[in-house]
MMTF fields as JSON, N, C-alpha, C and O atoms, coordinates in Angstrom:
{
  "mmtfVersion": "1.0.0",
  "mmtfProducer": "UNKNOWN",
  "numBonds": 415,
  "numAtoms": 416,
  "numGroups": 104,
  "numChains": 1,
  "numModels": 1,
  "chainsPerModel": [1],
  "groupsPerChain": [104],
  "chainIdList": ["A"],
  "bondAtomList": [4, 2, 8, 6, 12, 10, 16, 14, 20, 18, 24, 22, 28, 26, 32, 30, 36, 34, 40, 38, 44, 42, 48, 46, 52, 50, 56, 54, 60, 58, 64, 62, 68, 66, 72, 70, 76, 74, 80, 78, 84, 82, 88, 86, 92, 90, 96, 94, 100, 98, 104, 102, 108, 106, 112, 110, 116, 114, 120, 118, 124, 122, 128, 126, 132, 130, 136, 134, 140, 138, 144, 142, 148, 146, 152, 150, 156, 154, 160, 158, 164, 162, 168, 166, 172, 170, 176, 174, 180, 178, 184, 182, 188, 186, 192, 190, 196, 194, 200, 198, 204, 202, 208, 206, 212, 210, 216, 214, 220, 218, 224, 222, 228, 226, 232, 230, 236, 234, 240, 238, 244, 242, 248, 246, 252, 250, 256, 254, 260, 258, 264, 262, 268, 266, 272, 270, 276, 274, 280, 278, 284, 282, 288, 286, 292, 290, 296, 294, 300, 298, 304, 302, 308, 306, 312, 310, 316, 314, 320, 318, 324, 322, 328, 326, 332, 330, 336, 334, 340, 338, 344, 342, 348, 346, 352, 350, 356, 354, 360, 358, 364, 362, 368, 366, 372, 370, 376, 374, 380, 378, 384, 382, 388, 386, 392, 390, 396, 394, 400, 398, 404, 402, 408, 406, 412, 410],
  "bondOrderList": [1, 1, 1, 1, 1, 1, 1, 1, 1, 1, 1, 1, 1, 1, 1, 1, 1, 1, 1, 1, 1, 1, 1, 1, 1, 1, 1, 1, 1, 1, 1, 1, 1, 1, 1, 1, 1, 1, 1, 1, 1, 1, 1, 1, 1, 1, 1, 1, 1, 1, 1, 1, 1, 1, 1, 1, 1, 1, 1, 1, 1, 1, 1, 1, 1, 1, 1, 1, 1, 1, 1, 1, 1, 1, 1, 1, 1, 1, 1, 1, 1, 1, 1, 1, 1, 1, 1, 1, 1, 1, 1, 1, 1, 1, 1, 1, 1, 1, 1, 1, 1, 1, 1],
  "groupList": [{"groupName": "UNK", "atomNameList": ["N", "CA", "C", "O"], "elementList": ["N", "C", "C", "O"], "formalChargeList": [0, 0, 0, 0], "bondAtomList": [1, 0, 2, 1, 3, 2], "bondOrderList": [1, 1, 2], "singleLetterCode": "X", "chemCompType": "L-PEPTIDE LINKING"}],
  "groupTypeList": [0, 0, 0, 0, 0, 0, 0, 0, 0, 0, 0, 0, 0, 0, 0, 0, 0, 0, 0, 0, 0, 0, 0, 0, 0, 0, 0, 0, 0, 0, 0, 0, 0, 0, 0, 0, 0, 0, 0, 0, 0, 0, 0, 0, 0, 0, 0, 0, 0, 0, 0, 0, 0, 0, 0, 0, 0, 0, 0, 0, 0, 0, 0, 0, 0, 0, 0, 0, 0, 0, 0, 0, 0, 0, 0, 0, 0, 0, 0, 0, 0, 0, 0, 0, 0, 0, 0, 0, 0, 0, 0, 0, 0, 0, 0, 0, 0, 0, 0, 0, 0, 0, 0, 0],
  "groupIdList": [1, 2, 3, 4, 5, 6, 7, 8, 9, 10, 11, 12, 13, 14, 15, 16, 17, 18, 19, 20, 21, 22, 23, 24, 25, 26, 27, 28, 29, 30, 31, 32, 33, 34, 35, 36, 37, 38, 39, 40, 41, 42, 43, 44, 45, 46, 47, 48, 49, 50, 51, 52, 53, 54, 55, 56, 57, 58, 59, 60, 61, 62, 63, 64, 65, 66, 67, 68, 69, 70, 71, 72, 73, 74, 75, 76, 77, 78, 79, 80, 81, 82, 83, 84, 85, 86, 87, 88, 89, 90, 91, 92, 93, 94, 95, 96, 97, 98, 99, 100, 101, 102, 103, 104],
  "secStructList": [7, 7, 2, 2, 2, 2, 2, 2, 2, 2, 2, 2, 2, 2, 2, 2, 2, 2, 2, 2, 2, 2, 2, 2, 2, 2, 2, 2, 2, 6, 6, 6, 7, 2, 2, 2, 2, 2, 2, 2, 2, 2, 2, 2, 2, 2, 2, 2, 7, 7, 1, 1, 2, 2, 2, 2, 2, 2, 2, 2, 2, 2, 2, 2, 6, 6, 7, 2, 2, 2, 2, 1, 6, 6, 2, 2, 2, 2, 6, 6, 1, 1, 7, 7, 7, 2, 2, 2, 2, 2, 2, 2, 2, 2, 2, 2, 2, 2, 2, 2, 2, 2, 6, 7],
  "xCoordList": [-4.404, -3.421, -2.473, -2.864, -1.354, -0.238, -0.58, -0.928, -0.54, -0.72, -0.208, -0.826, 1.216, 2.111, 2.124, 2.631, 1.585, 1.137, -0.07, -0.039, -0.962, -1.95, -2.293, -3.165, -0.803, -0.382, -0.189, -0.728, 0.85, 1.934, 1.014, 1.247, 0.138, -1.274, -2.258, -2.76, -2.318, -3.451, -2.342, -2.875, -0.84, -0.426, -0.155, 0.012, -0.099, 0.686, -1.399, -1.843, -1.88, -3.212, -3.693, -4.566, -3.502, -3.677, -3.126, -3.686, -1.421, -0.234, -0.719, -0.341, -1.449, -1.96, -2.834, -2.612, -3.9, -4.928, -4.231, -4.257, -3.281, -2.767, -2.044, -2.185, -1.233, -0.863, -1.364, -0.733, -2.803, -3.566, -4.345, -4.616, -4.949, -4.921, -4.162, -4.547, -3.111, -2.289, -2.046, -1.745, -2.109, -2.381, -3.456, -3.45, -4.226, -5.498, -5.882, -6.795, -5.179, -5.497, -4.48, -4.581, -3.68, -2.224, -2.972, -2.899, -3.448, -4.627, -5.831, -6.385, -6.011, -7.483, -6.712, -7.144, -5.57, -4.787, -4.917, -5.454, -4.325, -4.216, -5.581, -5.518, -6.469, -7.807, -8.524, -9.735, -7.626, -7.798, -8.918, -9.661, -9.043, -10.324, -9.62, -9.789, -8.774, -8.229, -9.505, -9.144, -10.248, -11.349, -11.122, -10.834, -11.281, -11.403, -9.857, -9.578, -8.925, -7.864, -7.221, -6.501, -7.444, -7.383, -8.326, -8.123, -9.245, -10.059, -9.093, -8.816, -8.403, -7.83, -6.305, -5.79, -5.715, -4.246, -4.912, -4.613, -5.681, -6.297, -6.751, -6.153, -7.209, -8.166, -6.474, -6.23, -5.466, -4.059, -3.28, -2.22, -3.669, -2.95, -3.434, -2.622, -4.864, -5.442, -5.182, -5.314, -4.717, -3.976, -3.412, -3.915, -2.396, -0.953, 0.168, 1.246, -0.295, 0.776, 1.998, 1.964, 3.442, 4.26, 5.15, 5.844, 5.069, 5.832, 5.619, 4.483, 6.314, 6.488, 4.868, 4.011, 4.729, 3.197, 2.588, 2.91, 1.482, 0.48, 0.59, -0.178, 1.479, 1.845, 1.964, 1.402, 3.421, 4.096, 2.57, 2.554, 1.585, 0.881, -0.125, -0.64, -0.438, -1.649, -1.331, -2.038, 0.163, 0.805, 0.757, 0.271, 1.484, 1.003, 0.058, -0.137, -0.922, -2.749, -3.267, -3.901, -2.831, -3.402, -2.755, -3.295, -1.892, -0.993, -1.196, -1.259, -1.351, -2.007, -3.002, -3.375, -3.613, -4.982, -5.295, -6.459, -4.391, -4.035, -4.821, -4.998, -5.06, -5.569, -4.271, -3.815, -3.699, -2.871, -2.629, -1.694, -3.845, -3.624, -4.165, -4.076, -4.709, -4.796, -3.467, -3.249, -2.497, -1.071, -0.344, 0.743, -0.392, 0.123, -0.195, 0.514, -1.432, -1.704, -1.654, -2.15, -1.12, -0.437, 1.003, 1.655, 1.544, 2.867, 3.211, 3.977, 2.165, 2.667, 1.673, 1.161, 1.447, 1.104, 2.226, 2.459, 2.856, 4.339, 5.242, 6.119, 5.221, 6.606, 5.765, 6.64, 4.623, 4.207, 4.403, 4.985, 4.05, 3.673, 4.627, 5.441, 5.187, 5.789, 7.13, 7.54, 8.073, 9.027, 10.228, 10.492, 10.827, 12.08, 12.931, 13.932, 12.847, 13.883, 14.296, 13.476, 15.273, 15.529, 15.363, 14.84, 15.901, 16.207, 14.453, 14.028, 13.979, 12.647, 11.431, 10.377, 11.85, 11.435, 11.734, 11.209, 12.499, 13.579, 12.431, 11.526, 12.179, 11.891, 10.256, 9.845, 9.416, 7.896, 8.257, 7.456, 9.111, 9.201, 9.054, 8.334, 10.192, 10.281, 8.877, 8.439, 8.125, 7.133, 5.663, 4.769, 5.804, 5.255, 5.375, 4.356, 6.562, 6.86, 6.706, 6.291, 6.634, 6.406, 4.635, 4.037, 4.119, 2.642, 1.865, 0.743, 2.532, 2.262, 2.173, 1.573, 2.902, 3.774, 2.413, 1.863, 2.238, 1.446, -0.341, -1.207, -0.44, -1.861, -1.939, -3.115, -1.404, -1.463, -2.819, -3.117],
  "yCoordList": [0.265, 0.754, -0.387, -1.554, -0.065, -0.7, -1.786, -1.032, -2.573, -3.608, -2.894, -2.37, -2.929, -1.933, -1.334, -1.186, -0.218, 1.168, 1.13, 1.778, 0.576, 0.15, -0.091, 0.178, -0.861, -1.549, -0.592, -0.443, 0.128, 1.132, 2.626, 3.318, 2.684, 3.574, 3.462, 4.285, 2.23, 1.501, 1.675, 2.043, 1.533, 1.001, 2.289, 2.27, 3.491, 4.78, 5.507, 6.101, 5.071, 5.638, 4.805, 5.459, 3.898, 2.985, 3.644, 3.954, 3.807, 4.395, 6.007, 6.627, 6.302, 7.533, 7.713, 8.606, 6.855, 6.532, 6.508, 7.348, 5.553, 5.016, 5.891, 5.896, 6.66, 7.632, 8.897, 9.516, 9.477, 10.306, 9.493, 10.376, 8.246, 7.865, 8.054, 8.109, 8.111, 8.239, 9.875, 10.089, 10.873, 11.547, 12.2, 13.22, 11.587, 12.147, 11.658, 12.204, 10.465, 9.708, 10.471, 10.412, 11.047, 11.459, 12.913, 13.242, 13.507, 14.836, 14.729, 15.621, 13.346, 12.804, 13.067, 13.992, 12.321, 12.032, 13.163, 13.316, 14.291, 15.568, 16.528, 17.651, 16.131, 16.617, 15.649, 15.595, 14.938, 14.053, 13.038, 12.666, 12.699, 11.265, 9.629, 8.809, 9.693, 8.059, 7.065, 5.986, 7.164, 5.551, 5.973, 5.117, 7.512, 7.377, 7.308, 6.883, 7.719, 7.366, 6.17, 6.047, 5.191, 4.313, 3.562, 2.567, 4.262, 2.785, 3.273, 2.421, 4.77, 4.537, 4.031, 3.8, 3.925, 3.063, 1.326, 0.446, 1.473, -0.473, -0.053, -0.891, 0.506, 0.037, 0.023, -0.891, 0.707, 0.369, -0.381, -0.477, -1.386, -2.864, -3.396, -3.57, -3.915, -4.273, -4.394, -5.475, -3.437, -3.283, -3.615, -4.731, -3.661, -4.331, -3.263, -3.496, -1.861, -1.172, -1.477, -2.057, -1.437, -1.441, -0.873, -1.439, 0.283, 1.228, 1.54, 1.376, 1.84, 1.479, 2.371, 1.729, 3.879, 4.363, 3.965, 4.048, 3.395, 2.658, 1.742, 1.812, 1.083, -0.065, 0.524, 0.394, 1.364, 2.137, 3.1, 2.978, 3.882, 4.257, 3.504, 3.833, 2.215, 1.309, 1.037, 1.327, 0.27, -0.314, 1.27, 1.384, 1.934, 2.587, 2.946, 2.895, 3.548, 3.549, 2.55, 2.644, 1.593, 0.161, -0.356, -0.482, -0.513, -0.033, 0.49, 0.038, 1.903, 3.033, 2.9, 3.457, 1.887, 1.751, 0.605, 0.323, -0.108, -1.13, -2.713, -3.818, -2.212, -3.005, -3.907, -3.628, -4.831, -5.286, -6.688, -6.991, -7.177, -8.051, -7.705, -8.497, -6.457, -5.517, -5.174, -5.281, -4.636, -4.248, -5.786, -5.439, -6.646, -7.57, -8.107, -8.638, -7.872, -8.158, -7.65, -8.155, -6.169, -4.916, -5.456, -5.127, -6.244, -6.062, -7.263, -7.242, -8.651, -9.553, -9.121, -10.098, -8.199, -7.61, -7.274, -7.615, -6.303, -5.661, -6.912, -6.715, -7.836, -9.122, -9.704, -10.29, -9.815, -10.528, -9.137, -9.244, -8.393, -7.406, -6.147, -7.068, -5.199, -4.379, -4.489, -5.584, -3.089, -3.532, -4.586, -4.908, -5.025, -5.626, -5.103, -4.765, -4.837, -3.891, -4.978, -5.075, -5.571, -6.472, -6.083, -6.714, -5.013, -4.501, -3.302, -2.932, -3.077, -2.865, -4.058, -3.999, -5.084, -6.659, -7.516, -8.38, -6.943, -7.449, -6.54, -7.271, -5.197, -4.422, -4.569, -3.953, -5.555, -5.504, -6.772, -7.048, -7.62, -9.136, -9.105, -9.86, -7.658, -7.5, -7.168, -7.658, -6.473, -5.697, -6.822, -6.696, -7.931, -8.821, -9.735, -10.2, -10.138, -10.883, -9.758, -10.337, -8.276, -7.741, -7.763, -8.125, -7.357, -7.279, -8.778, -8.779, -10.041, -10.875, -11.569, -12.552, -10.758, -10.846, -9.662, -10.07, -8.836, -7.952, -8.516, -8.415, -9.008, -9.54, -10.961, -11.326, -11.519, -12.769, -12.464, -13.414],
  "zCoordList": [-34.226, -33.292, -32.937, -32.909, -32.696, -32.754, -31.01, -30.101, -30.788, -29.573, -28.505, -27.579, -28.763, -27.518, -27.265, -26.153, -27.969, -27.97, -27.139, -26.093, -27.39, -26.882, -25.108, -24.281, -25.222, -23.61, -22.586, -21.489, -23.287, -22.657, -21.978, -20.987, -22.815, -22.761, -21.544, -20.778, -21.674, -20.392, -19.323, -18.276, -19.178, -18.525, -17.794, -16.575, -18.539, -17.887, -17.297, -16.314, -18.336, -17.317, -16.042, -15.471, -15.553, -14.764, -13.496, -12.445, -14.058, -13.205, -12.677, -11.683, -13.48, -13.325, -12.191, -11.374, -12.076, -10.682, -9.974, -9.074, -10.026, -8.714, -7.819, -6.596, -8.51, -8.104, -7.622, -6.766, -8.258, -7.728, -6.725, -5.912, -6.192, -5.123, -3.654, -2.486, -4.212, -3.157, -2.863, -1.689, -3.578, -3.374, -2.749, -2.06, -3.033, -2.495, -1.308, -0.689, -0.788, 0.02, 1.534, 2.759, 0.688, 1.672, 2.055, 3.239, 1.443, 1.603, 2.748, 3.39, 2.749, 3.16, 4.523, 5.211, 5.004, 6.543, 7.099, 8.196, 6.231, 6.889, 6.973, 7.471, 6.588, 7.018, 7.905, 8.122, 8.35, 9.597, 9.234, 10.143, 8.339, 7.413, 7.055, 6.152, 8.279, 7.876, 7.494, 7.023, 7.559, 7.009, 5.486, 4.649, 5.107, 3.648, 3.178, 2.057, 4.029, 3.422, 3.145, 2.155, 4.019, 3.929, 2.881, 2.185, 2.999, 1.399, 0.299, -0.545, 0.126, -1.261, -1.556, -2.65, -0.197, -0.135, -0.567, -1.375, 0.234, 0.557, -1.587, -2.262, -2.094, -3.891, -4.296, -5.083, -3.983, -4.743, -4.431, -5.05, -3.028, -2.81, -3.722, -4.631, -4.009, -4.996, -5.853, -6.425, -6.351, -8.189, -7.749, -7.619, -7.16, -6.762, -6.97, -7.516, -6.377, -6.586, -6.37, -5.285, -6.855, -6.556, -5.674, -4.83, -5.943, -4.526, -2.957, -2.511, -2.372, -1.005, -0.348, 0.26, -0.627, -0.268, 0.536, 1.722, 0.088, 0.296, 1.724, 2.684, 1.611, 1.91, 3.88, 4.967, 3.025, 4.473, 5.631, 6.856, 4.913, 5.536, 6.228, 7.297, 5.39, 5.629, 7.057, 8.022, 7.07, 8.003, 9.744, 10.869, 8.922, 10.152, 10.796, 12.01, 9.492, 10.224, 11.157, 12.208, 10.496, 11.02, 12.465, 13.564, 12.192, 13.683, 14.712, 15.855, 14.134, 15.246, 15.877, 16.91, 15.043, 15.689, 16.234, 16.52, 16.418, 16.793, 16.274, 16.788, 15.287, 14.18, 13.738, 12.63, 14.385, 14.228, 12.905, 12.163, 13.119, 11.772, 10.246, 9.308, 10.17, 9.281, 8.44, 7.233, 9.707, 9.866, 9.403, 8.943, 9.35, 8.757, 7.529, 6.675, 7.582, 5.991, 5.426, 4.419, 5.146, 4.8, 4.687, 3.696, 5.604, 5.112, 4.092, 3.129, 4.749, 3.592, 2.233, 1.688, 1.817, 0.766, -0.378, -1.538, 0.74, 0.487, 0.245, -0.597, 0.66, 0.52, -0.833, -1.47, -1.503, -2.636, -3.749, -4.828, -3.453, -4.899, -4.366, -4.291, -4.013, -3.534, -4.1, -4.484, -4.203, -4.774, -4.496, -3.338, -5.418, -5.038, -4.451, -5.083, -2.982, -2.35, -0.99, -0.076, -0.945, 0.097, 1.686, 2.605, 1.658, 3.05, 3.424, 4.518, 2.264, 3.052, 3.044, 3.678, 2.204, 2.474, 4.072, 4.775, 4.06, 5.942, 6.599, 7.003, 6.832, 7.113, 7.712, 8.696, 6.86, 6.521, 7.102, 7.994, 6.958, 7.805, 9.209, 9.862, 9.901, 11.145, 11.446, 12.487, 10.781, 11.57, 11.776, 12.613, 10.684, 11.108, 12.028, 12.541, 12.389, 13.77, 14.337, 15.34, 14.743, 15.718, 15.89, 16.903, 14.828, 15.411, 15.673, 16.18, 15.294, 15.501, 16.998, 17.434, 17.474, 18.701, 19.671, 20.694, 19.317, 19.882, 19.757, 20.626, 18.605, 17.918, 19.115, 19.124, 19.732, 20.233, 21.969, 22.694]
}
């Protein structure tokens, strides 16, 4: 089998979890089960999902619950692996000087 072929394969089934994670995890909220929803946002920081998801709910769960340095390490998650998006990079910056500010 061709290498790239190979890659591209692993790479779209991988993409595949990650994404039914989040699905399932976004299912879990609304049957009111944040601990389990949260372990499957938290197994796709891990991988290092890229997209905003994960990231955006962790932060609020965590938040909500005033789990505040949870909520930050959620966001500098998002500033290392998360997409290249400047202004929701600004965005995950603010919310760390804010819970930092609250965490004290």
């Amino acid at each position: 089998m061709d290498e790239s072929l190979y890659v591209q394969e692993n790479v779209d089934f991988i993409s595949d979890i990650m994404a039914n994670r989040n699905i399932e995890a976004a299912a879990l909220e609304r049957l009111q089960q944040p601990d389990k929803a949260i372990a499957l946002y938290e197994a796709n920081l891990k991988d290092r999902f890229k997209g905003l998801l994960p990231y955006e709910r962790l932060r609020v769960l965590y938040s909500s619950a005033g789990k505040y340095r949870d909520a930050i390490c959620v966001c500098q998650a998002y500033l290392e692996h998360g997409e290249d998006d400047e202004d929701r990079k600004t965005r995950f910056r603010e919310w760390i000087a804010m819970f930092e500010h609250r965490h004290e």
